[in-house]
N, CA, C and O atoms as a Tinker XYZ file with bonds, in Angstrom:
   444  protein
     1  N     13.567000    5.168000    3.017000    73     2
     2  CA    12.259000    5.029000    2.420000    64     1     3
     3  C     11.632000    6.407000    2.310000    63     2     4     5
     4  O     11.663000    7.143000    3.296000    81     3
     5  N     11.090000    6.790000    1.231000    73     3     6
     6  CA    10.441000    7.930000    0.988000    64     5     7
     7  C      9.057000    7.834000    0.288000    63     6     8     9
     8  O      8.684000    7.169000   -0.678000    81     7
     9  N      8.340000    8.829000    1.199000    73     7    10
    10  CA     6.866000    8.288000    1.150000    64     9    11
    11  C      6.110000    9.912000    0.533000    63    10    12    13
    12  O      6.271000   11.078000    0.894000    81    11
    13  N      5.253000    9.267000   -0.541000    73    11    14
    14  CA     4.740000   10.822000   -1.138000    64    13    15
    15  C      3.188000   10.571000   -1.343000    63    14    16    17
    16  O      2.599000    9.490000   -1.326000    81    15
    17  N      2.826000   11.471000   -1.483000    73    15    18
    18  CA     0.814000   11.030000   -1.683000    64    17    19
    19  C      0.580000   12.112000   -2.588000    63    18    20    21
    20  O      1.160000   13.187000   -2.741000    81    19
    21  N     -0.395000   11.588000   -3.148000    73    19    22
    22  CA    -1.400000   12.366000   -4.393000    64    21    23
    23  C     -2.378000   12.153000   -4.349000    63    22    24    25
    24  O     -2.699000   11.001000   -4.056000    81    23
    25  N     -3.511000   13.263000   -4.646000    73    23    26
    26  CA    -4.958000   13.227000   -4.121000    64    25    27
    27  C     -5.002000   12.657000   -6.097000    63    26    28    29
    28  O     -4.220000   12.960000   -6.998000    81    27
    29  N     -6.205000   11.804000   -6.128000    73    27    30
    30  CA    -6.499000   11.626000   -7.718000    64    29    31
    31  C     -8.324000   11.811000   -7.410000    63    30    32    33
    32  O     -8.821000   12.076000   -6.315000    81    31
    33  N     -8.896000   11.638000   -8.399000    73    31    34
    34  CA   -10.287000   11.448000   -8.456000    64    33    35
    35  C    -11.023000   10.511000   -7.810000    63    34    36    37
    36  O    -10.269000    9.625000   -7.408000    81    35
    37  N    -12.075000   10.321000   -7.548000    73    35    38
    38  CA   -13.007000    9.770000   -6.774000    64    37    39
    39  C    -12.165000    9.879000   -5.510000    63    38    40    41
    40  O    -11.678000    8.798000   -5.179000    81    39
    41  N    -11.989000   10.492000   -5.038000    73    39    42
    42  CA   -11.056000   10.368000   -3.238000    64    41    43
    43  C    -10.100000    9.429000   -3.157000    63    42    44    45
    44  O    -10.430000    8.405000   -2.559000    81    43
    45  N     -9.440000    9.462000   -3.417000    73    43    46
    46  CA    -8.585000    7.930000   -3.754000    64    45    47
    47  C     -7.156000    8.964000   -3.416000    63    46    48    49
    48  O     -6.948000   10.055000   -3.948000    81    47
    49  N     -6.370000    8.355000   -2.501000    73    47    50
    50  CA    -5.159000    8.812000   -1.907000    64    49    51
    51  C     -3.934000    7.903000   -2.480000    63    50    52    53
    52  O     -3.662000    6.769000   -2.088000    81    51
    53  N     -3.280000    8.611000   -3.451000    73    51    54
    54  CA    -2.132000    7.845000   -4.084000    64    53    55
    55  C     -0.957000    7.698000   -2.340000    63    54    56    57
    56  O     -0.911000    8.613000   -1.518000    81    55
    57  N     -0.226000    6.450000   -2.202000    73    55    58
    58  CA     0.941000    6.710000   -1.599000    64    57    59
    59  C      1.845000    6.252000   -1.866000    63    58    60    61
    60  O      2.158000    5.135000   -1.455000    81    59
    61  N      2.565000    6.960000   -2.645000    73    59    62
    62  CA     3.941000    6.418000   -3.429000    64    61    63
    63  C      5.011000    6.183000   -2.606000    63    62    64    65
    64  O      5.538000    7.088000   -1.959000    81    63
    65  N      5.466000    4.751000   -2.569000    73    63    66
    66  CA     7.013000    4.416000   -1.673000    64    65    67
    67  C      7.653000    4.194000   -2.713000    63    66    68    69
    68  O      7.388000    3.786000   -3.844000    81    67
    69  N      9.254000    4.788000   -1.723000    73    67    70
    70  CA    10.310000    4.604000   -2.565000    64    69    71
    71  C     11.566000    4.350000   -1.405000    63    70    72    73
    72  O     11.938000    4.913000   -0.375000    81    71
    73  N     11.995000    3.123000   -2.236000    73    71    74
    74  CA    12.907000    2.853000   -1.757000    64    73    75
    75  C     13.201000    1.262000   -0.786000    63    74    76    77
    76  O     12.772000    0.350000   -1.493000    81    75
    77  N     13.638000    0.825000    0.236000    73    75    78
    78  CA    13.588000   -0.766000    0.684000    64    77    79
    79  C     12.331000   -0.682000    2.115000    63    78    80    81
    80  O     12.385000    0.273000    2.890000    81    79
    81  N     11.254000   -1.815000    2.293000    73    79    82
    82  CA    10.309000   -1.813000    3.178000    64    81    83
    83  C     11.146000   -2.577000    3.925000    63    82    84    85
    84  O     10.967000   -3.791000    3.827000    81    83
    85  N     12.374000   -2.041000    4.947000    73    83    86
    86  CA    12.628000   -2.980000    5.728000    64    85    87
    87  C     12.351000   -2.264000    7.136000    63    86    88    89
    88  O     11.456000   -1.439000    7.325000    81    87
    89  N     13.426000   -2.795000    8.253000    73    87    90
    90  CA    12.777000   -2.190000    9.180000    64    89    91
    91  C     13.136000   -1.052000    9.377000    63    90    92    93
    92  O     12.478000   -0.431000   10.212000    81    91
    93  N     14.332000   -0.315000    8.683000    73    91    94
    94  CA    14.195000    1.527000    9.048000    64    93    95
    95  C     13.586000    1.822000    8.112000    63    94    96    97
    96  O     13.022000    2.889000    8.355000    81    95
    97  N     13.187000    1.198000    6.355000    73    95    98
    98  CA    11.913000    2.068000    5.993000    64    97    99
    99  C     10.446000    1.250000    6.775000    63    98   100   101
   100  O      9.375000    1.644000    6.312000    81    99
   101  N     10.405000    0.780000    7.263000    73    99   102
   102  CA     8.618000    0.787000    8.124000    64   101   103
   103  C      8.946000    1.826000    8.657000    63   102   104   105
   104  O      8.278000    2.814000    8.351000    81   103
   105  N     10.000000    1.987000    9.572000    73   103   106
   106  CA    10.082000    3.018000   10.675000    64   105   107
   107  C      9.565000    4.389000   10.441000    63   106   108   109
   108  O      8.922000    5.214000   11.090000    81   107
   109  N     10.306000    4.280000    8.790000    73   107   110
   110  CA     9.915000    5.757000    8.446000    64   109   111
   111  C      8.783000    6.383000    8.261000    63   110   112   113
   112  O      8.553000    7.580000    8.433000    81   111
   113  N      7.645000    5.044000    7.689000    73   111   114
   114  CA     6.791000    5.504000    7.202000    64   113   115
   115  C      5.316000    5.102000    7.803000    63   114   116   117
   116  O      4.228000    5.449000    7.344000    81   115
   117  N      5.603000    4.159000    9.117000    73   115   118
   118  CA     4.791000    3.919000    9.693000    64   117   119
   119  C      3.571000    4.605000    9.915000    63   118   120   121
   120  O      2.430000    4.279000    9.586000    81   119
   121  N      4.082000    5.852000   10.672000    73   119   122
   122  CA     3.177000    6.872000   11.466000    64   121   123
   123  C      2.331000    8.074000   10.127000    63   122   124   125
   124  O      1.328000    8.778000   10.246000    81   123
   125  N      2.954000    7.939000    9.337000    73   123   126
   126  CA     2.218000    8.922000    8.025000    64   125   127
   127  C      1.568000    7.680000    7.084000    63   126   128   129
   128  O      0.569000    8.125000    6.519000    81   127
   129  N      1.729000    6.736000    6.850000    73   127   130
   130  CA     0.858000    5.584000    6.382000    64   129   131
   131  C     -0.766000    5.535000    7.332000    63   130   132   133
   132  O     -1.911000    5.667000    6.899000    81   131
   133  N     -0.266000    5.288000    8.776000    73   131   134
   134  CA    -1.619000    4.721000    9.682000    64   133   135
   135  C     -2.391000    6.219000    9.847000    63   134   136   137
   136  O     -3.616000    6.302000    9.937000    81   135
   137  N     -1.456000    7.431000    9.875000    73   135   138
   138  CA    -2.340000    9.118000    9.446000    64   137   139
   139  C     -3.556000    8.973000    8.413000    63   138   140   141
   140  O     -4.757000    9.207000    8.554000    81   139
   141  N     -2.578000    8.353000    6.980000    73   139   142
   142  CA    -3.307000    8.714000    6.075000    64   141   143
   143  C     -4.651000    7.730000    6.256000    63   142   144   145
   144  O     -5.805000    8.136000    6.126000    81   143
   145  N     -4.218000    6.164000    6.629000    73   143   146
   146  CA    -5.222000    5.512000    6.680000    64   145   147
   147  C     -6.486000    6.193000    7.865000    63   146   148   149
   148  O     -7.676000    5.945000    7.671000    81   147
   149  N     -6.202000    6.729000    8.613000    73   147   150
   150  CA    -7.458000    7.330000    9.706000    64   149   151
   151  C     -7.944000    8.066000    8.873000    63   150   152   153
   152  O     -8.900000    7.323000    8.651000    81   151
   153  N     -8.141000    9.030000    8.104000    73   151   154
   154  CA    -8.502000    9.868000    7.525000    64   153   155
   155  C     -8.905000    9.866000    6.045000    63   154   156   157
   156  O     -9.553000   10.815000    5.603000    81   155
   157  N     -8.425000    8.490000    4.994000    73   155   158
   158  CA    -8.573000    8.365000    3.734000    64   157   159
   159  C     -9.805000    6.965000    3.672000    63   158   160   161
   160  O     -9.775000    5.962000    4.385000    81   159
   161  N    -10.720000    7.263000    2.708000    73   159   162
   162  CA   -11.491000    5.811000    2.704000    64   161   163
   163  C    -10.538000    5.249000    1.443000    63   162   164   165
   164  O    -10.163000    4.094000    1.648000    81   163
   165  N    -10.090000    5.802000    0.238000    73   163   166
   166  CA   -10.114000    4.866000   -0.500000    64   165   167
   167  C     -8.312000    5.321000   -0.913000    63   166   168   169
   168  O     -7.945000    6.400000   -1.377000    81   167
   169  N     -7.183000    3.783000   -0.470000    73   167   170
   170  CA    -5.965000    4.030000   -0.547000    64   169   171
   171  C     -5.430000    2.897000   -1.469000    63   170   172   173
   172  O     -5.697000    1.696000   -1.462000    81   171
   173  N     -4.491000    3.718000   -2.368000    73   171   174
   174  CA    -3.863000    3.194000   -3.621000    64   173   175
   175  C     -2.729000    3.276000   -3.104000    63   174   176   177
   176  O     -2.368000    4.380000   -2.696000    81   175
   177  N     -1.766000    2.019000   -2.964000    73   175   178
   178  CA    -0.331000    2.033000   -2.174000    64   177   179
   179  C      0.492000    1.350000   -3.390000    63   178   180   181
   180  O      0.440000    0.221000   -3.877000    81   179
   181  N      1.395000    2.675000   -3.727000    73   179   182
   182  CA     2.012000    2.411000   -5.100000    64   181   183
   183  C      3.061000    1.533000   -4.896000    63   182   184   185
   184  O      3.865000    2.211000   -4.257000    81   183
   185  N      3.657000    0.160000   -5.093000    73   183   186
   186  CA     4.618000   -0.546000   -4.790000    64   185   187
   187  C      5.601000   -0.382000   -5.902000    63   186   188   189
   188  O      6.539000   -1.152000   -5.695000    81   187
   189  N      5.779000    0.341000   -7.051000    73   187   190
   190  CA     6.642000    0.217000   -7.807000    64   189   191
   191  C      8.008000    0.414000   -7.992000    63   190   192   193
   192  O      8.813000   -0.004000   -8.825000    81   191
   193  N      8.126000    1.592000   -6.436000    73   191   194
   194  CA     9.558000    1.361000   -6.385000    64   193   195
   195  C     10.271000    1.296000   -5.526000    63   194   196   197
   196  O     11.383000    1.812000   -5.416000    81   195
   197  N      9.426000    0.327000   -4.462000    73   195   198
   198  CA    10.007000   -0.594000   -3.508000    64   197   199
   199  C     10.951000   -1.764000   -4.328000    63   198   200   201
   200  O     10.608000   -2.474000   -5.273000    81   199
   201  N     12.122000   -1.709000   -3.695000    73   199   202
   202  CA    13.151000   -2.697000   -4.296000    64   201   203
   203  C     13.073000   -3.798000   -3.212000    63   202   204   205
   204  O     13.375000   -4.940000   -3.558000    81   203
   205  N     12.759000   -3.604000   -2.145000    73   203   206
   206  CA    12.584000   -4.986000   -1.295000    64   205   207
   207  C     11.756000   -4.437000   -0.196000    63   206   208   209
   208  O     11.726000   -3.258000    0.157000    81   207
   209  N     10.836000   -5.802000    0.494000    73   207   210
   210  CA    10.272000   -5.639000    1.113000    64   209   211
   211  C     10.201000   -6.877000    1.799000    63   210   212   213
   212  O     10.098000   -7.936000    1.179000    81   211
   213  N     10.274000   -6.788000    3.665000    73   211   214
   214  CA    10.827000   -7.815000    4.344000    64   213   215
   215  C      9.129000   -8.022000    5.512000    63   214   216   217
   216  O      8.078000   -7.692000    4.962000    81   215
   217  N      9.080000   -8.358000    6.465000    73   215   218
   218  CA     8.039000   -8.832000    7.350000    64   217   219
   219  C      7.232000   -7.380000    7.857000    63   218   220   221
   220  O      6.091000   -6.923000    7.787000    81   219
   221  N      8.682000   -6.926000    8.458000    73   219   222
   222  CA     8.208000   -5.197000    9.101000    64   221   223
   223  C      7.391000   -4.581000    8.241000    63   222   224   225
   224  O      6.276000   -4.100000    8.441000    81   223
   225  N      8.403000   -4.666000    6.708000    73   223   226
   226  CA     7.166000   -3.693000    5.651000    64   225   227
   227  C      5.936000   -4.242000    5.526000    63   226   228   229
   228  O      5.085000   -3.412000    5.206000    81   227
   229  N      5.491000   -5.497000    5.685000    73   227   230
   230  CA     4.256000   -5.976000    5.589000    64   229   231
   231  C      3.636000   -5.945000    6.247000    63   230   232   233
   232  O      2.482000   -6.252000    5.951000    81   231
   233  N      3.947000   -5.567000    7.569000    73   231   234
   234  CA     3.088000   -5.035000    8.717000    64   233   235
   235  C      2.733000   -3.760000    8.411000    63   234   236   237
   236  O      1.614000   -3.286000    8.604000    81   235
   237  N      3.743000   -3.149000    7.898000    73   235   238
   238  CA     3.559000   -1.815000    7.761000    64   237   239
   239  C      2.268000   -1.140000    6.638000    63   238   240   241
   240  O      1.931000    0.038000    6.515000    81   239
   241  N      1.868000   -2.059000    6.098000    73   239   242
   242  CA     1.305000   -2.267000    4.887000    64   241   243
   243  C     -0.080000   -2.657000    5.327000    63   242   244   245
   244  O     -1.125000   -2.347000    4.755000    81   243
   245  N      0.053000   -3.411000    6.467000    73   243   246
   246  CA    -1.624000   -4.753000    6.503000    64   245   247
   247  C     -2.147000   -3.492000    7.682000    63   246   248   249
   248  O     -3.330000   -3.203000    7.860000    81   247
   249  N     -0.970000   -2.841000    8.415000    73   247   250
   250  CA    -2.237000   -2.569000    9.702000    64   249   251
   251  C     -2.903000   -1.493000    9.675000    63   250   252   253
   252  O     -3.766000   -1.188000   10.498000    81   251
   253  N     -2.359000   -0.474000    8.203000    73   251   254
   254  CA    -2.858000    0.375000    7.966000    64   253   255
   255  C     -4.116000    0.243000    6.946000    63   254   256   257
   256  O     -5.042000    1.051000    7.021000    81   255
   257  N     -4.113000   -0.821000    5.976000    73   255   258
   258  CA    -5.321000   -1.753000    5.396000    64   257   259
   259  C     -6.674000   -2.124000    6.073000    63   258   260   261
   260  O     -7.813000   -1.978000    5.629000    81   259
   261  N     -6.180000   -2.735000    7.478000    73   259   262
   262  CA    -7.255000   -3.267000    8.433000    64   261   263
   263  C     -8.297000   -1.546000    8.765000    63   262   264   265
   264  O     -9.433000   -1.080000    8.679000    81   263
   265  N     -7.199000   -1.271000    9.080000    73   263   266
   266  CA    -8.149000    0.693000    9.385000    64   265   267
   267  C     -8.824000    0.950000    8.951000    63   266   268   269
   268  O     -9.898000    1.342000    9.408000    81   267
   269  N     -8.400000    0.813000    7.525000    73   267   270
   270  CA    -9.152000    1.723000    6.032000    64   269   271
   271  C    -10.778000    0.650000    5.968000    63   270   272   273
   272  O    -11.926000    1.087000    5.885000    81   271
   273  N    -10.485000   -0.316000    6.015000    73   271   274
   274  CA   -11.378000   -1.924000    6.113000    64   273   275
   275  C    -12.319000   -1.422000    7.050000    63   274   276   277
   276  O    -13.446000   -1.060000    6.714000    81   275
   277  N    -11.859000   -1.385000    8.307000    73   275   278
   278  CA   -12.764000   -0.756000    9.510000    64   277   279
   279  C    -13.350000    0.228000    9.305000    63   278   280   281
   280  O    -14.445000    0.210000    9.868000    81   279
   281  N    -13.077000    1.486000    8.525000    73   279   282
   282  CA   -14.037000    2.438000    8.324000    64   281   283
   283  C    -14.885000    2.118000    7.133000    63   282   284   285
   284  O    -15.777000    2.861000    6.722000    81   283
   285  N    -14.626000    1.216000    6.718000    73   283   286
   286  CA   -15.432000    0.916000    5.063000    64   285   287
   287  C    -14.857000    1.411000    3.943000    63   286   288   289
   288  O    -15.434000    1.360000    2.856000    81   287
   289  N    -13.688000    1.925000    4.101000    73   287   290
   290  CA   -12.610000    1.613000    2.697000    64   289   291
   291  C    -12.653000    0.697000    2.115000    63   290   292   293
   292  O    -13.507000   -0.172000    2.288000    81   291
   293  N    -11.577000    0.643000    1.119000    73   291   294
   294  CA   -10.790000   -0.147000    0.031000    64   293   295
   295  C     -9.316000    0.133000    0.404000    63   294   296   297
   296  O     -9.148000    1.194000    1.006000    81   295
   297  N     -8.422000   -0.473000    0.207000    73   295   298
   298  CA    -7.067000   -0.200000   -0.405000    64   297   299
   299  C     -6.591000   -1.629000   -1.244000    63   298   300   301
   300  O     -6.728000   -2.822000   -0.974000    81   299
   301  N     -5.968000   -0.906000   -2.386000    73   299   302
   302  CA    -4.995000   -1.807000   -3.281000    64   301   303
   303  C     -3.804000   -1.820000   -3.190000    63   302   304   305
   304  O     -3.460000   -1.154000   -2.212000    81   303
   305  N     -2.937000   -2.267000   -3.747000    73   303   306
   306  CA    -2.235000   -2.120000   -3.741000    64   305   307
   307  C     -1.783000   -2.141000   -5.615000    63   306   308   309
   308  O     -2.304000   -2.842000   -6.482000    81   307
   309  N     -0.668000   -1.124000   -5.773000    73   307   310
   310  CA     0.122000   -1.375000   -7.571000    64   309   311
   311  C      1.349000   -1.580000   -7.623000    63   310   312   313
   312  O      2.237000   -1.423000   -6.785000    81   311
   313  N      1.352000   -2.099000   -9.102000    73   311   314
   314  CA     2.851000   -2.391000   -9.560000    64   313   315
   315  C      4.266000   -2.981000   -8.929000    63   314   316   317
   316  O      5.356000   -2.906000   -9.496000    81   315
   317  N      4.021000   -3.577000   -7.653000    73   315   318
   318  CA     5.104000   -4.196000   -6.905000    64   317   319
   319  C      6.015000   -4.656000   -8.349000    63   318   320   321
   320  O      5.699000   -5.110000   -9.448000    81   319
   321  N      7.459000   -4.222000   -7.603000    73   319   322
   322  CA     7.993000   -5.232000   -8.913000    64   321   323
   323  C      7.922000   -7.140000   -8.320000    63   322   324   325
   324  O      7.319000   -7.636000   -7.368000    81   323
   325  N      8.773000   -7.749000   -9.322000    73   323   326
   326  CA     8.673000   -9.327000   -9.451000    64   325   327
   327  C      9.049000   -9.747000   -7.910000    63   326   328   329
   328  O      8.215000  -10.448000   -7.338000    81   327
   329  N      9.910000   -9.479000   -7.385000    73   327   330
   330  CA    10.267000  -10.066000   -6.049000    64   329   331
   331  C      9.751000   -9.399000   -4.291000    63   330   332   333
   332  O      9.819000   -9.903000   -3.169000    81   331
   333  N      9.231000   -8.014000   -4.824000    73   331   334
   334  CA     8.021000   -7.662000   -3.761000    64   333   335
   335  C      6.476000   -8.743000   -4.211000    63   334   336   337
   336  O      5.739000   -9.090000   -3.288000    81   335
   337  N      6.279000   -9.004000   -5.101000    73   335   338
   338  CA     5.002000   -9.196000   -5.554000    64   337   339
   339  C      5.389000  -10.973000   -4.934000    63   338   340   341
   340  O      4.268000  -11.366000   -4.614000    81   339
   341  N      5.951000  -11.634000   -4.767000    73   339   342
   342  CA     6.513000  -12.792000   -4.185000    64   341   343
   343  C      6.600000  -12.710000   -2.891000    63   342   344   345
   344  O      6.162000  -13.700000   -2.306000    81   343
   345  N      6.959000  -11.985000   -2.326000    73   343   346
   346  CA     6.404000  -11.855000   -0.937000    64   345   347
   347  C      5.041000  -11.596000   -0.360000    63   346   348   349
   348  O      4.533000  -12.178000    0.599000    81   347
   349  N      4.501000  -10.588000   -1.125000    73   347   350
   350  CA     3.438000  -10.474000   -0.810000    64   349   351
   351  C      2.187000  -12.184000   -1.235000    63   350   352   353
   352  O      1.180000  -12.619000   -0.677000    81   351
   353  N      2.733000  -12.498000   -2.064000    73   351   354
   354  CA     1.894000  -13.705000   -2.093000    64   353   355
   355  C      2.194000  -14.892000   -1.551000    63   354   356   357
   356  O      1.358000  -15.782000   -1.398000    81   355
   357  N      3.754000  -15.007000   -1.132000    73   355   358
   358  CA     3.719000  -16.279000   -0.160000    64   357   359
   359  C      3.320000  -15.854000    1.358000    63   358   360   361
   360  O      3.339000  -16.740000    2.212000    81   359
   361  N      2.949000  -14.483000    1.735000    73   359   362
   362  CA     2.426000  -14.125000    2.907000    64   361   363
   363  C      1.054000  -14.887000    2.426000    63   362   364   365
   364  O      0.970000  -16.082000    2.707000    81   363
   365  N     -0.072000  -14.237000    1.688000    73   363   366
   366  CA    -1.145000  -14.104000    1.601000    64   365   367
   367  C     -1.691000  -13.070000    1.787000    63   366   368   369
   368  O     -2.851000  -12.841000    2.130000    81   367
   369  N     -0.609000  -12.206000    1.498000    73   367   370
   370  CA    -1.615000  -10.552000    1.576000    64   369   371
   371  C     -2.467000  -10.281000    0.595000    63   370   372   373
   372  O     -3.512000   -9.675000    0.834000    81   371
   373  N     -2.107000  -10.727000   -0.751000    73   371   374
   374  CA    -2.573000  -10.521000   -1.812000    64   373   375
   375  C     -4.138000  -11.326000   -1.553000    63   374   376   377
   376  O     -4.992000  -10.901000   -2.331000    81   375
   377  N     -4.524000  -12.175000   -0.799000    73   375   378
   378  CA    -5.869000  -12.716000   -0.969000    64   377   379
   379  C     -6.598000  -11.508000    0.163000    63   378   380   381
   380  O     -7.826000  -11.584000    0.115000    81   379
   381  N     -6.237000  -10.745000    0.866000    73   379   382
   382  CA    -6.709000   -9.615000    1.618000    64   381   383
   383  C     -6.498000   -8.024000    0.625000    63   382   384   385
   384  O     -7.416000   -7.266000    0.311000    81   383
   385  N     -5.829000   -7.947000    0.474000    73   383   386
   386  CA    -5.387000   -6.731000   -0.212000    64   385   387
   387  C     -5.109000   -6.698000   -1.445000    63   386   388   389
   388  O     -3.895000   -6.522000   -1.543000    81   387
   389  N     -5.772000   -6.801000   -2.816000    73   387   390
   390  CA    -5.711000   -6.791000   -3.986000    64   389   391
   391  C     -4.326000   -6.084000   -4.344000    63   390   392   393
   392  O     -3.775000   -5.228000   -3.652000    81   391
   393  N     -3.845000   -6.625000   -5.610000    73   391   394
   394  CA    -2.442000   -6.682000   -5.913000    64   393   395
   395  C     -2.930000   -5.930000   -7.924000    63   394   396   397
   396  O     -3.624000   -6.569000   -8.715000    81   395
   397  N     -2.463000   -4.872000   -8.149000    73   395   398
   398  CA    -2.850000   -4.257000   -9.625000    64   397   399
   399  C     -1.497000   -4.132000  -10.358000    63   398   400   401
   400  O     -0.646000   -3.347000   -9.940000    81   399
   401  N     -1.358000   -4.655000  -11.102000    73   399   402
   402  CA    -0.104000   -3.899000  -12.450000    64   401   403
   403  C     -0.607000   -3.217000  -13.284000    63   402   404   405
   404  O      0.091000   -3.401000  -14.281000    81   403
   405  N     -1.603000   -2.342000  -13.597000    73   403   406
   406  CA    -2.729000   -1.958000  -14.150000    64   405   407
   407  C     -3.290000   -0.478000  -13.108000    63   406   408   409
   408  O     -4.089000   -0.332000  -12.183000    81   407
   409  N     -2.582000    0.208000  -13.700000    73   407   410
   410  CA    -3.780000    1.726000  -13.031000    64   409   411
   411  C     -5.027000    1.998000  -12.950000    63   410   412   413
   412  O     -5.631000    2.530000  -12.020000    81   411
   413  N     -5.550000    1.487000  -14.309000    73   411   414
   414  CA    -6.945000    1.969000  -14.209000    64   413   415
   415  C     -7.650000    1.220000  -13.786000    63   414   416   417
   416  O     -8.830000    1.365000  -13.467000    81   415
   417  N     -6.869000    0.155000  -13.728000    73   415   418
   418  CA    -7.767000   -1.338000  -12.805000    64   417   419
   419  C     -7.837000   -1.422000  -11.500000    63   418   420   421
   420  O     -8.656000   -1.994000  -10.782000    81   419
   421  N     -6.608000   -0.604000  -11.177000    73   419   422
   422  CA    -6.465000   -0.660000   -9.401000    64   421   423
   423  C     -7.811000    0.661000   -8.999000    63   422   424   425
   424  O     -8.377000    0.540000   -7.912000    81   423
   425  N     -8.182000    1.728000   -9.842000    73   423   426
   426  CA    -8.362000    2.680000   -9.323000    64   425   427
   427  C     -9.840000    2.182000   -9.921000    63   426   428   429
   428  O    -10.594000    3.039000   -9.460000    81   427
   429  N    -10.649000    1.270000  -10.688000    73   427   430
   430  CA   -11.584000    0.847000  -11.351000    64   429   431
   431  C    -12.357000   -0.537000   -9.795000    63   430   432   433
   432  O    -13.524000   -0.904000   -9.653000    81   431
   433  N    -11.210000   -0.892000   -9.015000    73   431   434
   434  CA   -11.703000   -1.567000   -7.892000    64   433   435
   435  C    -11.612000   -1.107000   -6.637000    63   434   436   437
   436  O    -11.727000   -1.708000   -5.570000    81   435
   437  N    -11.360000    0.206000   -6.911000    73   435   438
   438  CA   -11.885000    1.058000   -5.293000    64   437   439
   439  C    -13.074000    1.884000   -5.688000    63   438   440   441
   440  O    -13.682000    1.838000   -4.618000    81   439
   441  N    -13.441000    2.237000   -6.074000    73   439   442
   442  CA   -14.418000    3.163000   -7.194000    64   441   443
   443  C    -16.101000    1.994000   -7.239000    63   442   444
   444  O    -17.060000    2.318000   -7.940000    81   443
């Protein structure tokens, strides 16, 4: 799993994953995810090229959310493809953590 960030406008912290959310990518990206969340109010978590994503990654995903929540953030989430975006909704993350296929929409509901 490989994890990259981009500062964009209005403060908004891109974090681009790449690669499978299982449990050696949570592993990987655990501790620089829950970083960025201490320190970022408003986080855009790019799902587009996660090819799978299992329980671990969704932890990996919610507990750094709850943070951002606790300081009075936002985070979205974008572009999961078809079978991340299925997990995430038979969890119910998606009714906590907004789900965008749409850029300017994801970055139009942290804003």
């Amino acid at each position: 799993m490989i994890i990259a960030t981009e500062s964009m406008d209005g403060d908004i912290t891109r974090v681009v994953l790449d690669g499978r959310l299982d449990i050696q990518g949570a592993a990987a990206i655990d501790l620089k995810l829950n970083v960025l969340a201490g320190s970022s109010k408003f986080l855009l978590i790019d799902l587009s090229k996660v090819s799978f994503l299992g329980s671990m990654g969704l932890r990996s995903i919610v507990i750094p959310a709850q943070t951002v929540h606790r300081r009075g953030g936002k985070v979205v989430l974008f572009g999961p493809v078809p079978m991340v975006e299925q997990v995430l909704k038979a969890s119910n993350i998606d009714t906590i953590i907004p789900i965008f296929h749409d850029l300017d929409s994801a970055v139009a509901a942290l804003c």
